[in-house]
N, C-alpha and C positions, 0 to 999 in steps of 0.2 A: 676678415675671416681669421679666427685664433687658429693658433696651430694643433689642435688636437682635432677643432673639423678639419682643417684641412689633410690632416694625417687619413680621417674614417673618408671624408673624400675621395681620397686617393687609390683607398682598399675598394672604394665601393667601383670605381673606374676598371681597376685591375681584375676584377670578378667579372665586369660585362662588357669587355671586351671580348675575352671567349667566345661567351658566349652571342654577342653580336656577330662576330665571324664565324663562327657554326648558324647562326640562322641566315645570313648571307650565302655561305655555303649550299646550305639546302633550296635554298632558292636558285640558283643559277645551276648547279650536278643535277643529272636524272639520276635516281636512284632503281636499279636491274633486282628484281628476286627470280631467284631459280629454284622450280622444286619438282624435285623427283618422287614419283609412287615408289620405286625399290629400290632394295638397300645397293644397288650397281651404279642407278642412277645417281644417290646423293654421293659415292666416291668416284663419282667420274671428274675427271679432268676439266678447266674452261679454259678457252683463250677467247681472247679479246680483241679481235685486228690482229692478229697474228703472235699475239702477246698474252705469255701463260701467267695466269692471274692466282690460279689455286682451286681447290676443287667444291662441289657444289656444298655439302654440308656447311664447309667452314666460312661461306662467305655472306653474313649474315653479323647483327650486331655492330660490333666496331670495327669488322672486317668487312663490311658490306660491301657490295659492288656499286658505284656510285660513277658516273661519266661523262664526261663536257655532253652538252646536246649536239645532235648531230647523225649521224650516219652512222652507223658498226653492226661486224659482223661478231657474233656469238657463236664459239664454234664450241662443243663438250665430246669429249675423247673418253671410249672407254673399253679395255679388252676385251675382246671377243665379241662388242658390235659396231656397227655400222659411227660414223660420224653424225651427230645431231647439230644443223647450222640452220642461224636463223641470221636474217640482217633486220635490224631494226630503227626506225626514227626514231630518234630521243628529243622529246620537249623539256626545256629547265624546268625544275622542281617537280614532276611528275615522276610516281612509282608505275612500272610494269614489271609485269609480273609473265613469266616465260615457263610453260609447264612442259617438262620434257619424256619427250616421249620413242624411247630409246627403243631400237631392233636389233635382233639377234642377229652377230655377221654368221652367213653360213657357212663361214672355212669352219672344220673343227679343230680339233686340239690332235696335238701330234702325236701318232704315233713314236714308242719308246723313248717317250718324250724325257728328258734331261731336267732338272727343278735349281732355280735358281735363288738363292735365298742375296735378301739386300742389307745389311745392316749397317745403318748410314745416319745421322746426325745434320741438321731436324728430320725428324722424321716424316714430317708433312712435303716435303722436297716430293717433286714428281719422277719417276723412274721412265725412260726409252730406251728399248732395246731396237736397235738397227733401224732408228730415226723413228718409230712409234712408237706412243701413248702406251703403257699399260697396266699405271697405277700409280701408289705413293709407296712410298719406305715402308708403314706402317702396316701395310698388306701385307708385306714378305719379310718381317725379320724375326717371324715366331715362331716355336719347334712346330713343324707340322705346314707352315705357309712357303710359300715360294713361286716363281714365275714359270712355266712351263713351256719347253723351249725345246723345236728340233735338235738330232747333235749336229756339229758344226762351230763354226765361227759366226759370233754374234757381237755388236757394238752396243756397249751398254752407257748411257748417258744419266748422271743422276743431278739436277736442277731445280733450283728455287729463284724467283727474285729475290735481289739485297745480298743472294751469297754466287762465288765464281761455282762452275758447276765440274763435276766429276766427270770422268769419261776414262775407258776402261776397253779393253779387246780381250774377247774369250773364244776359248774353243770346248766343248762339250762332248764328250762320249756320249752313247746311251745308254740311259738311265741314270749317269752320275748326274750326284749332289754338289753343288759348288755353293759356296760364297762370297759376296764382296763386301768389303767392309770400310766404308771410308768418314770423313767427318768434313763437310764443306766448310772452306773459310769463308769468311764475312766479304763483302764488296759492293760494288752499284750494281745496279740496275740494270744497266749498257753491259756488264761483265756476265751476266746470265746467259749470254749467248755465246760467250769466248772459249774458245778451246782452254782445258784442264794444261796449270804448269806442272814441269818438272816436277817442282820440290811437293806436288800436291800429290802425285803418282806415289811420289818416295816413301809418304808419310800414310798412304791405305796399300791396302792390301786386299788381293783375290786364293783364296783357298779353294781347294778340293775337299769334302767330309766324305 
């Protein structure tokens, strides 16, 4: 073999391995779709065995939810209703498909309720206030958006995998406006669960408007 094939050889190797490892892939992950009838459903929250994945629109394409076979629970969080869990068997290479079907929680919305706006960095990051579910960044950092919240003290946690997460302590009059403003740093995986450092406190900030 002269070396110009074995040069185009080479290129031709480095192109199907990829893709050999993507169709190996697909063969061994089950791959999960979720889909929602309304617009609450598709920005509801998922976790995965106790593990927040991202929320249902965006997980789809190159984001898809894809999972060793096996056993898991599907759990989708979303304010003001009830939790939607499902457990399911997963066969390798096989698609299901999980249609959710979301119920209004009956507590209502509070009186002289206090509005919390979040302006946070990504914006796809999931927001809990006082260890619950109740949306993404992208819900509440627009004139007019915000979270609606008894007055009081409230613990606000703001979270992504791949970034450390935020965490914050408020107290609220009623009817005021507040906001948080922070910008997540980058990290693993295993650090999405870790308490907020110092220097990440130092560097966001909580206003009153």
């Amino acid at each position: 073999m002269n070396l110009r094939k074995l040069f185009y050889f080479l290129i031709a190797i480095s192109c199907l391995t990829p893709m050999a490892l993507l169709a190996e892939q697909n063969e061994i992950l089950a791959h999960v779709k979720l889909e929602g009838a309304s617009g609450d459903e598709k920005t509801a929250g998922v976790w995965v065995d106790g593990q927040y994945v991202g929320f249902v629109k965006e997980l789809k394409h190159q984001k898809k939810l894809l999972l060793m076979p096996g056993r898991h629970e599907i759990v989708v969080k979303q304010a003001w209703y009830s939790d939607f869990r499902q457990e399911v068997m997963l066969d390798p290479g096989k698609t299901y498909t999980i249609t959710l079907k979301m119920q209004k929680d009956p507590v209502q919305k509070p009186e002289q309720a206090a509005q919390l706006r979040i302006v946070a960095y990504p914006e796809r990051a999931a927001v809990f206030v006082d260890e619950q579910f109740t949306g993404h960044v992208d819900e509440f950092n627009g004139v007019g958006q915000g979270i609606l919240l008894t007055p009081g003290e409230h613990k606000v946690r703001i979270a992504l995998p791949g970034y450390q997460p935020f965490e914050t302590t408020i107290n609220l009059l009623p009817r005021q406006k507040m906001k948080v403003e922070t910008r997540l740093m980058t990290g693993s995986i295993n650090e999405a669960g870790s308490l907020v450092s110092q220097e990440q406190k130092s560097s966001s900030r909580t206003q009153a408007q």
